[in-house]
MIMARVO-336023 format. One record per atom (N, C-alpha, C, O): x, y, z. Coordinates in steps of 0.2 Angstrom, whole numbers, padded with zeros to 4 digits, always signed. Layout:
// residues N
XYZ ...
END
This chain:
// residues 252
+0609-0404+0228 +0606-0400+0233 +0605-0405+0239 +0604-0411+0239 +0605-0402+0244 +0603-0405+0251 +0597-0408+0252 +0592-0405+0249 +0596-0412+0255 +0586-0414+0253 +0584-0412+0260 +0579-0414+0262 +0587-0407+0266 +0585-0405+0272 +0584-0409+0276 +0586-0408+0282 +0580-0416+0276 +0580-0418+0283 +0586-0425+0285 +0588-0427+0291 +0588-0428+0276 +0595-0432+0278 +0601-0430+0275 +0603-0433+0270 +0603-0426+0277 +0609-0420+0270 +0617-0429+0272 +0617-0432+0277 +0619-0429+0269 +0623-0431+0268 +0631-0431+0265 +0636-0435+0265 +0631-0424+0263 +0634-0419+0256 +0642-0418+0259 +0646-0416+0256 +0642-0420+0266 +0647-0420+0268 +0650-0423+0270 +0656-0422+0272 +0648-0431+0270 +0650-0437+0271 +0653-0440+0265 +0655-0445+0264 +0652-0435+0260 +0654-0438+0252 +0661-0435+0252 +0665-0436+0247 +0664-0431+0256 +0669-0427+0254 +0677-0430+0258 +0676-0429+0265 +0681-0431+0256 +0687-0433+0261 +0687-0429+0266 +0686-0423+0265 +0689-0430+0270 +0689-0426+0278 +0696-0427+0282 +0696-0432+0285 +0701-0422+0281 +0708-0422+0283 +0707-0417+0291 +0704-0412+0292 +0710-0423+0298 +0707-0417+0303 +0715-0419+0304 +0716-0424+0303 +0720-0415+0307 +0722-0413+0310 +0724-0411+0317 +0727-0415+0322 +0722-0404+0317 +0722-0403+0325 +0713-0402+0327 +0709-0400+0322 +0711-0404+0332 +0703-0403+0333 +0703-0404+0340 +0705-0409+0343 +0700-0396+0342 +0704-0395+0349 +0696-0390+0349 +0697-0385+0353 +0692-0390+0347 +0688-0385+0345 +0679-0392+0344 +0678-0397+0342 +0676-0388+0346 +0669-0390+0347 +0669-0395+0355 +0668-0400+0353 +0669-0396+0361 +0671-0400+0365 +0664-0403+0368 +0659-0400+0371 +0664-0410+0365 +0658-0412+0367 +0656-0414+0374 +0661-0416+0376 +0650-0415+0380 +0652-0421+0383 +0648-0427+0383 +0643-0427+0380 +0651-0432+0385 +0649-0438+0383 +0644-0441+0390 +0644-0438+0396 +0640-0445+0389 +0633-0445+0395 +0635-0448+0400 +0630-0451+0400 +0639-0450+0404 +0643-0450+0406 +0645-0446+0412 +0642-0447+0417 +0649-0443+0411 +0652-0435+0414 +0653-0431+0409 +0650-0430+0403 +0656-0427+0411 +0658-0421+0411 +0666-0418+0405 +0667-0413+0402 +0670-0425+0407 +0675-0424+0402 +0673-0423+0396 +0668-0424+0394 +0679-0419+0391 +0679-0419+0386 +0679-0424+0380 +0682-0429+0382 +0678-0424+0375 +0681-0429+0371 +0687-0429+0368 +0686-0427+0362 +0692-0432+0368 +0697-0432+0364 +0698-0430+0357 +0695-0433+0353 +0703-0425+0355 +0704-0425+0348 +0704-0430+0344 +0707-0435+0345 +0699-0430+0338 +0700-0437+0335 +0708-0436+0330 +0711-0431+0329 +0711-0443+0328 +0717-0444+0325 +0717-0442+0317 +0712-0441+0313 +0723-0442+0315 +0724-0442+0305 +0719-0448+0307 +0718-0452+0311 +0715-0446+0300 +0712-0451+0295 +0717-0452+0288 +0718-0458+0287 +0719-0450+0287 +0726-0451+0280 +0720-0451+0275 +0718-0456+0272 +0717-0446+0275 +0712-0445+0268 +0708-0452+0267 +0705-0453+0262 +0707-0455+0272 +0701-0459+0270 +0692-0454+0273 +0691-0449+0277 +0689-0459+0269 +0683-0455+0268 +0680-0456+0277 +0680-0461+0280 +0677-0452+0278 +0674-0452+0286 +0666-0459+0285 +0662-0461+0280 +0667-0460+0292 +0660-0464+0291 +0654-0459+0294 +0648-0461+0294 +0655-0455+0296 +0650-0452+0299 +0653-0443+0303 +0659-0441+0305 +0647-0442+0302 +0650-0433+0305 +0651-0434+0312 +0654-0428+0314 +0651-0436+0317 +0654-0439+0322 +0657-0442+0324 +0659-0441+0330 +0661-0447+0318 +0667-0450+0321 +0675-0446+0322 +0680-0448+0325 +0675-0439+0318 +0680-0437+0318 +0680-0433+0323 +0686-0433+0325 +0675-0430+0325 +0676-0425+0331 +0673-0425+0335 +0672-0419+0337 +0668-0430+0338 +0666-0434+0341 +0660-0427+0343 +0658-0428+0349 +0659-0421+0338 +0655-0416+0341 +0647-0418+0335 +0648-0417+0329 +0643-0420+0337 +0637-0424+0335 +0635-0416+0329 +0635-0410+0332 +0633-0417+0323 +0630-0413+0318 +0622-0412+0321 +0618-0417+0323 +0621-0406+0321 +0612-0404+0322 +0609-0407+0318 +0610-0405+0312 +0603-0412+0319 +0601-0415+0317 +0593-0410+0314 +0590-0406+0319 +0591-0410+0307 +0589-0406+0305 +0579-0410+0305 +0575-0414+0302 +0578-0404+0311 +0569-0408+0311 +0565-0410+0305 +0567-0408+0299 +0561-0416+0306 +0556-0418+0303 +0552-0411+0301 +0552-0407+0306 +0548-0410+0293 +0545-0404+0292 +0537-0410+0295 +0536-0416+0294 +0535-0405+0298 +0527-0406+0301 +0523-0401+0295 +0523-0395+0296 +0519-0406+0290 +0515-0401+0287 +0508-0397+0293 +0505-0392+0292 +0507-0402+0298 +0500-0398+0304 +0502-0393+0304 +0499-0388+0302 +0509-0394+0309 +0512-0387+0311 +0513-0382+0307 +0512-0377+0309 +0514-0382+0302 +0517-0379+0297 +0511-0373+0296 +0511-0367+0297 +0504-0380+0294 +0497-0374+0294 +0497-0373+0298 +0502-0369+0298 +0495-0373+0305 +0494-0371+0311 +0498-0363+0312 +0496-0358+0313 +0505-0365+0310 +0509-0357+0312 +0506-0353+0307 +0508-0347+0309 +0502-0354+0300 +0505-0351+0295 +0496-0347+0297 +0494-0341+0297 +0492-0351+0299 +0484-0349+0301 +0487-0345+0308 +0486-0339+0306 +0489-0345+0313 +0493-0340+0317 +0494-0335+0318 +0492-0332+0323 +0499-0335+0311 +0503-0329+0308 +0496-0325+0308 +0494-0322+0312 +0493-0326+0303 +0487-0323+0300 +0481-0319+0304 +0479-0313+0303 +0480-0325+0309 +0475-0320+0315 +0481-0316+0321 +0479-0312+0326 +0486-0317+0319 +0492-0314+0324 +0490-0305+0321 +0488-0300+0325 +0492-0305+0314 +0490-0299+0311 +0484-0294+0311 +0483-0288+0313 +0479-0299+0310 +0473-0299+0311 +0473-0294+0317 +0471-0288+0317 +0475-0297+0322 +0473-0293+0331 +0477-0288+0329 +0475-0282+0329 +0484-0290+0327 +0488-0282+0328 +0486-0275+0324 +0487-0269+0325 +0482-0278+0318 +0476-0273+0314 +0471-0270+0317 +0468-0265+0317 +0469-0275+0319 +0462-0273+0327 +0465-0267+0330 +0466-0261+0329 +0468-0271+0333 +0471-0264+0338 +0475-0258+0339 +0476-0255+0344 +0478-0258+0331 +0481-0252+0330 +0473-0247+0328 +0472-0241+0329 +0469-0250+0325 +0464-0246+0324 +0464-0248+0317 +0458-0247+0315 +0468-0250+0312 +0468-0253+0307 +0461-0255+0305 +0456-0257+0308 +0461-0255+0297 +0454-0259+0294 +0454-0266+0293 +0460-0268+0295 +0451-0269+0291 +0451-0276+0295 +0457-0280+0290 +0459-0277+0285 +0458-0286+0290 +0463-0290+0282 +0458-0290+0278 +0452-0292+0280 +0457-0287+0270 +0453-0288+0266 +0447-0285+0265 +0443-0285+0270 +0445-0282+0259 +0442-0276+0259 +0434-0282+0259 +0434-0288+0257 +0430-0277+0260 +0426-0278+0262 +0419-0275+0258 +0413-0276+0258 +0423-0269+0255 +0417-0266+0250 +0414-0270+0244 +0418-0275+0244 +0411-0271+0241 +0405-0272+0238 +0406-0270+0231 +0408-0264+0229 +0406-0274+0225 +0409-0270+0219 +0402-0265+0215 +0403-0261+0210 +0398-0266+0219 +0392-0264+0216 +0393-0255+0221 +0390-0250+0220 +0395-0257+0225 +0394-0252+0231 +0400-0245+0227 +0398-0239+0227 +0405-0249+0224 +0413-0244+0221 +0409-0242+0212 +0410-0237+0209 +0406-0247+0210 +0399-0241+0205 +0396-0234+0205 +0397-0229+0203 +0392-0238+0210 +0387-0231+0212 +0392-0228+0213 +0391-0222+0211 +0398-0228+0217 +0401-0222+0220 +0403-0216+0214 +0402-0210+0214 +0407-0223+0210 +0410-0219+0204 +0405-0215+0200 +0406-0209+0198 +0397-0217+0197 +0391-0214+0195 +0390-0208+0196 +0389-0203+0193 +0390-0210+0203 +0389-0204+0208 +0392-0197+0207 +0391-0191+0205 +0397-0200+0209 +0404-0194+0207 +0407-0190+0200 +0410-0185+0199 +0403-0195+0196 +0404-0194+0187 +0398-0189+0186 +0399-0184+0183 +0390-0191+0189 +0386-0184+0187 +0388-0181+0193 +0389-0175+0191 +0389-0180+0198 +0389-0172+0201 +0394-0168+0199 +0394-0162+0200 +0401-0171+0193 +0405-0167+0189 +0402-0164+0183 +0404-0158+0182 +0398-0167+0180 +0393-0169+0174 +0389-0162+0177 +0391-0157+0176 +0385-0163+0180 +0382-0156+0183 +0383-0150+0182 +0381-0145+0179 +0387-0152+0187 +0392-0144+0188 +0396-0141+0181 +0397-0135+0180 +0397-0146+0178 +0400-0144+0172 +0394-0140+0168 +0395-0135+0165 +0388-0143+0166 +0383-0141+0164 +0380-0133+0167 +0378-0129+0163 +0381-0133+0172 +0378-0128+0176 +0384-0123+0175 +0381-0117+0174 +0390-0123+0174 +0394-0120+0174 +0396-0116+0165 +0399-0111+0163 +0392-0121+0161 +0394-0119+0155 +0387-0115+0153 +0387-0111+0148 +0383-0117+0156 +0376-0112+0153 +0377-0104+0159 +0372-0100+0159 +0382-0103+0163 +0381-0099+0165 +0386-0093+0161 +0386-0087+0161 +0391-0097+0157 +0396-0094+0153 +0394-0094+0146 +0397-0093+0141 +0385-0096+0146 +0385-0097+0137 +0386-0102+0132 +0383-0103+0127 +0392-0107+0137 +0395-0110+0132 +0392-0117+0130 +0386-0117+0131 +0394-0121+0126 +0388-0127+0123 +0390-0130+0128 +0396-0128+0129 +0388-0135+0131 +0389-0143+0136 +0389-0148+0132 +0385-0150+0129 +0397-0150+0133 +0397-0159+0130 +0399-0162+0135 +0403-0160+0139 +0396-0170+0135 +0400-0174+0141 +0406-0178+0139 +0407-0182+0135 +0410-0175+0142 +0417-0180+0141 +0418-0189+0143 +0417-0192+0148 +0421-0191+0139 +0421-0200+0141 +0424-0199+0147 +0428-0194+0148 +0422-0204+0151 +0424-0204+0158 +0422-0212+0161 +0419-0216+0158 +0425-0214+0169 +0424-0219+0172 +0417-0223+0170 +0416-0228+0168 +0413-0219+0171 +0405-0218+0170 +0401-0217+0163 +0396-0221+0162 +0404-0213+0159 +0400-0211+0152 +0403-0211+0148 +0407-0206+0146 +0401-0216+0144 +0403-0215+0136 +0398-0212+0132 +0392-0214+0132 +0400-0206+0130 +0396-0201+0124 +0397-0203+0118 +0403-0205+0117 +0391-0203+0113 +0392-0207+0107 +0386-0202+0102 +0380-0202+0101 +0390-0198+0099 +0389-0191+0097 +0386-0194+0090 +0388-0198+0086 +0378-0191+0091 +0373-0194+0084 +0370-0198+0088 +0364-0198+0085 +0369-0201+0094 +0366-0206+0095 +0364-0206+0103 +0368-0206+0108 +0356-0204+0103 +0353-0203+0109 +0351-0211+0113 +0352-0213+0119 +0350-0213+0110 +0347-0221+0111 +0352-0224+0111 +0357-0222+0109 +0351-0232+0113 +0355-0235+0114 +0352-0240+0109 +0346-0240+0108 +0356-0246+0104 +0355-0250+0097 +0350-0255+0103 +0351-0255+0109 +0345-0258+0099 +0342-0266+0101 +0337-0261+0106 +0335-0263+0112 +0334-0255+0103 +0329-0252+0111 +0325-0252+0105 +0327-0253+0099 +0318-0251+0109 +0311-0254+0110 +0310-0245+0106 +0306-0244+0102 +0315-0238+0109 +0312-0231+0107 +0317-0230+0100 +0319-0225+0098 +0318-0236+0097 +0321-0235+0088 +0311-0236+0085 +0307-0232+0082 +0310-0241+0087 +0302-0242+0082 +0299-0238+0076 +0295-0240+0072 +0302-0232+0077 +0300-0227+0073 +0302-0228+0067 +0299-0227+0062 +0311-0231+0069 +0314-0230+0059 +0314-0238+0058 +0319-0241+0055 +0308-0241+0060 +0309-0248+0056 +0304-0248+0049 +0305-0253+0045 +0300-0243+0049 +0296-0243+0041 +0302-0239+0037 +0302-0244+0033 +0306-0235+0036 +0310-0235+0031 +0316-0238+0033 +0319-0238+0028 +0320-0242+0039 +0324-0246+0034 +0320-0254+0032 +0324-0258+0029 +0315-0255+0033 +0312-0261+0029 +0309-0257+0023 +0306-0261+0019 +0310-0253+0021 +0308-0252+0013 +0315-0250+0008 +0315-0250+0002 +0320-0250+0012 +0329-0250+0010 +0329-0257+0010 +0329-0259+0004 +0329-0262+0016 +0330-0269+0016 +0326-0272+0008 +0330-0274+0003 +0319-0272+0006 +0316-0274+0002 +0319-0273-0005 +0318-0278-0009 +0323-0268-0007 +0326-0268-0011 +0333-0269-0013 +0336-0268-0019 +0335-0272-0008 +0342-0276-0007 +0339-0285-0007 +0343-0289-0006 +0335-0286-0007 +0334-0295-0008 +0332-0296-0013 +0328-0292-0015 +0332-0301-0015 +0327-0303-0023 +0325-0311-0020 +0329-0315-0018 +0319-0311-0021 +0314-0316-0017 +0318-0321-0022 +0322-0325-0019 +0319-0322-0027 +0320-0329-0031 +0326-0328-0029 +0326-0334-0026 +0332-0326-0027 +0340-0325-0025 +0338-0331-0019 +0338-0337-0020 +0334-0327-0013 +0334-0330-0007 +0331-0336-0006 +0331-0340-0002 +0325-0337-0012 +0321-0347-0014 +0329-0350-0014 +0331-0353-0008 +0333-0350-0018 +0338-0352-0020 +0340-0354-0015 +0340-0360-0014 +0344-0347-0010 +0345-0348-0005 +0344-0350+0003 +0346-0349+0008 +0338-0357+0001 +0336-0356+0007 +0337-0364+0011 +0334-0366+0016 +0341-0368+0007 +0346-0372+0010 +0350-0371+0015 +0352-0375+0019 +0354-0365+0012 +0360-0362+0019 +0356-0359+0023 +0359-0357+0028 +0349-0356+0023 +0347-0353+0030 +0340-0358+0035 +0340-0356+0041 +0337-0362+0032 +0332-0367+0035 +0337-0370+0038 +0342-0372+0034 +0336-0370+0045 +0338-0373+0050 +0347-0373+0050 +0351-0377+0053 +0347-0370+0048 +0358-0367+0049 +0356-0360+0049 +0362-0358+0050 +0354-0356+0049 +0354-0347+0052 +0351-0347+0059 +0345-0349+0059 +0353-0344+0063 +0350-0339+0071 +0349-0335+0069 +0355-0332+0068 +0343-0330+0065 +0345-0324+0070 +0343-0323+0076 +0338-0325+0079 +0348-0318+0079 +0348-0316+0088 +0342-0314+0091 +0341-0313+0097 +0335-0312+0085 +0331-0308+0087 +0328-0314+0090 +0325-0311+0095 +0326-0320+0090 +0321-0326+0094 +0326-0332+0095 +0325-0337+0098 +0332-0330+0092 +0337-0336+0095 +0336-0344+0094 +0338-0349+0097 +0332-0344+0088 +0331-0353+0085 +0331-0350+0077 +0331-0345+0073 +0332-0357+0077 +0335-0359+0069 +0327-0356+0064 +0321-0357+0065 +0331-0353+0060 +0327-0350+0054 +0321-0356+0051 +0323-0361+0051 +0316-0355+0049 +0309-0360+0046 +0305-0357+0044 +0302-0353+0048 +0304-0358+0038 +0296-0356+0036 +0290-0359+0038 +0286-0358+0035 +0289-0364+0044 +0286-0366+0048 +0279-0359+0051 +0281-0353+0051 +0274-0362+0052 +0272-0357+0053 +0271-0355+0062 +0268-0350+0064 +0274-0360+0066 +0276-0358+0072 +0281-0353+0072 +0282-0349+0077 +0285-0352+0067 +0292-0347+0067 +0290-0342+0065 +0294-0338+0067 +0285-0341+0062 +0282-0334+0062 +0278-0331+0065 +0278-0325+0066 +0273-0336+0068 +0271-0336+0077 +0276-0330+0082 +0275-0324+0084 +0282-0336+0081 +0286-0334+0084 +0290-0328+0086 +0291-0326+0091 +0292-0326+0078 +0293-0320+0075 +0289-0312+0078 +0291-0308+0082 +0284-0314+0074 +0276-0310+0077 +0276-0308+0084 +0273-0303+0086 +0278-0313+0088 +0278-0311+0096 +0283-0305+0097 +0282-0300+0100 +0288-0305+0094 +0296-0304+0095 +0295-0296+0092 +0298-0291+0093 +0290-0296+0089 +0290-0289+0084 +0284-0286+0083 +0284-0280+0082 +0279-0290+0084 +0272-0287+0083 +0270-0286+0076 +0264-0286+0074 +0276-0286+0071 +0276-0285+0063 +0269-0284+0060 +0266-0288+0056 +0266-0279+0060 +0258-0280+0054 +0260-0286+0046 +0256-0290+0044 +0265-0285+0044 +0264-0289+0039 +0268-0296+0041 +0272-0297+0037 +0268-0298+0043 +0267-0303+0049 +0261-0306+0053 +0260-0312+0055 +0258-0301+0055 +0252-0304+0055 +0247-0306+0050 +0242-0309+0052 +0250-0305+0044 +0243-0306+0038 +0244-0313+0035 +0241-0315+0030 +0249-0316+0038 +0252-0323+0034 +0251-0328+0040 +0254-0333+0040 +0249-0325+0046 +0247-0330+0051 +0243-0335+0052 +0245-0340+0055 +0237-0333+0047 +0233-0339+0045 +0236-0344+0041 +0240-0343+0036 +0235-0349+0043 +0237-0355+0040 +0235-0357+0033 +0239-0362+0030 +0230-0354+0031 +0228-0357+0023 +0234-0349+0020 +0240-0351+0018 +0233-0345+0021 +0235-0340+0019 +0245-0341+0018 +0249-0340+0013 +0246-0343+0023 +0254-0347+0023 +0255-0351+0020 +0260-0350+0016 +0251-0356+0019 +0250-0363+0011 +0248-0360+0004 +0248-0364-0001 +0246-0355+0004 +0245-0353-0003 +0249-0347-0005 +0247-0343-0010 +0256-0346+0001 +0259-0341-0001 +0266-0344-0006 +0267-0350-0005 +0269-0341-0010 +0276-0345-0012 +0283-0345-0006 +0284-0342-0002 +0286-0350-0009 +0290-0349-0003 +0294-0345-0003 +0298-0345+0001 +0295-0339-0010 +0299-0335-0013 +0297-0329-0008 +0301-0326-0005 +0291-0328-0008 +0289-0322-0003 +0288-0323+0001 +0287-0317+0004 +0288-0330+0004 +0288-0329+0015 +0294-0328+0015 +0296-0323+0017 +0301-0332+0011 +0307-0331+0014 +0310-0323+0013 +0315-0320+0016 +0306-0320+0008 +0308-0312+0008 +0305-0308+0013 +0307-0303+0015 +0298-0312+0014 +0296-0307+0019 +0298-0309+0027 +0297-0307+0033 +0302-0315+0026 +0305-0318+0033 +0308-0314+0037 +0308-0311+0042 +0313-0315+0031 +0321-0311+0031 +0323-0303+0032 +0327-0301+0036 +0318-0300+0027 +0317-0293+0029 +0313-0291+0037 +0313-0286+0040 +0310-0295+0039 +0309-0291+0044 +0312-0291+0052 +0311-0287+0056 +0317-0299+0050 +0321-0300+0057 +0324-0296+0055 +0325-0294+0061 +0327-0293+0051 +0332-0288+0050 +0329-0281+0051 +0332-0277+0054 +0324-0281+0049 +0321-0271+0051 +0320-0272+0058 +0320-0266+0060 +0319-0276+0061 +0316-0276+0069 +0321-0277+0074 +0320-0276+0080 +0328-0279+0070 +0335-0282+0075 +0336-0276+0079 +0337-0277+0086 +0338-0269+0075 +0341-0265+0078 +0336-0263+0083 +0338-0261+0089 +0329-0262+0082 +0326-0257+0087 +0322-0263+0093 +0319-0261+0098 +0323-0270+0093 +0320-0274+0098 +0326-0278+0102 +0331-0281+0099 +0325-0278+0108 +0331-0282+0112 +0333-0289+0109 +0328-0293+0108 +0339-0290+0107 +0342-0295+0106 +0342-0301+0110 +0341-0299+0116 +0344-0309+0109 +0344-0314+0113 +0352-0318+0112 +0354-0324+0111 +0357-0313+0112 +0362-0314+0111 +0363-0321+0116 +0363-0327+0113 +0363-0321+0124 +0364-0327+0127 +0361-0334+0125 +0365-0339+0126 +0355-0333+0122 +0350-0338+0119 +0355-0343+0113 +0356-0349+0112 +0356-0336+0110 +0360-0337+0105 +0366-0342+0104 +0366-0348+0100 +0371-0338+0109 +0377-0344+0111 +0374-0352+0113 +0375-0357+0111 +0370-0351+0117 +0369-0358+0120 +0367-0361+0116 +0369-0367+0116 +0364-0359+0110 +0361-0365+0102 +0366-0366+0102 +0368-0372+0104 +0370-0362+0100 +0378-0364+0097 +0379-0368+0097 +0379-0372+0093 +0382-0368+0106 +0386-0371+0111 +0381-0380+0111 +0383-0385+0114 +0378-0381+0109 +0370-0385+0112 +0373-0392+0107 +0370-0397+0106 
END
């Protein structure tokens, strides 16, 4: 390929000129022309010049200034002629927060009307999945809320029956200081900071009774780590999670 500013691709090639009566240069000098150059007998040219004495356009130096310069140019060139047709400006300028609300917006006053429209025919109102709403049929609340609180005494009386306190003694090399759970986001301990800790997170009443410090020393460790265990777990679904928290231990 040509490297554009010294091509040379032609100078590599036998150059047969004959008749060359055609390109007429003049020389600085005056005004005459230049003489047809002679056979070569198939020898190789020394330059694009010597044969026809008519000088090859020599191919500019690339200027990277220039180059930006025209290409920032162009840009405010468009710019103005955008202005001036009345055009909107290069590049939106809305807001993504601003293209929400709109869409929100838009989704209940459909939402509405469809309500309004189906109680006037009788009919039952369901929300359909949309830009804005996902319907999750059975489930008024959303998981990890604070308005679950209600069904955390029976699934902690299901949980209590799915552990056996001696299984979890056993177990509790794989979970002191190797288990998160997401609910406080730090490594599992029967420490009594972690129950503290816990207690803030849940308000737990049976958690509160093992607070005292003699009372934690003369507990076994078969029954804090069952009573640990069941309650991060009954309080998970109905109290916000520390998912973020979470990953950065990880990551830490």
């Amino acid at each position: 390929m040509c490297n554009g500013t010294r091509c040379r691709c032609l100078e590599a090639l036998p150059v047969v000129v004959e008749h060359v009566n055609f390109l007429p240069s003049r020389n600085a000098e005056g005004n005459a022309s230049v003489a047809p150059a002679e056979k070569t007998d198939n020898k190789e040219s020394v330059s694009p010049t010597s044969e026809t004495g008519a000088p090859w356009p020599k191919t500019p130096e690339y200027d990277q200034n220039a180059a930006t310069k025209a290409g920032e140019a162009s840009v405010l060139d468009k710019a103005s002629v955008a202005a001036e047709d009345g055009q909107d400006e290069v590049g939106s300028t809305e807001k993504p927060c601003e293209v929400q609300d709109e869409s929100a917006e838009k989704a209940l006053a459909q939402a509405r009307a469809r309500k309004e429209k189906c109680e006037q025919s009788g009919r039952p109102f369901t929300l359909p999945r949309g830009l804005a709403t996902t319907p999750l049929v059975g489930i008024d609340v959303p998981f990890h809320s604070r308005e679950l609180l209600g069904g955390v005494p029976s699934f902690r009386a299901l949980l209590r029956t799915k552990f056996d306190p001696q299984v979890l003694e056993r177990q509790l090399p794989l979970l002191v200081n190797r288990h998160i759970p997401n609910l406080v986001a730090t490594l599992f301990s029967l420490e009594s900071s972690y129950f503290e800790e816990v207690y803030q997170a849940t308000k737990s009443p049976f958690l509160a009774e093992v607070l005292d410090t003699m009372h934690l020393q003369l507990t076994m460790k078969a029954q804090l780590a069952h009573l640990l265990v069941v309650e991060l777990l009954a309080y998970q679904f109905a109290v916000p999670v520390q998912w973020i928290k979470t990953q950065a231990l990880l990551f830490s």
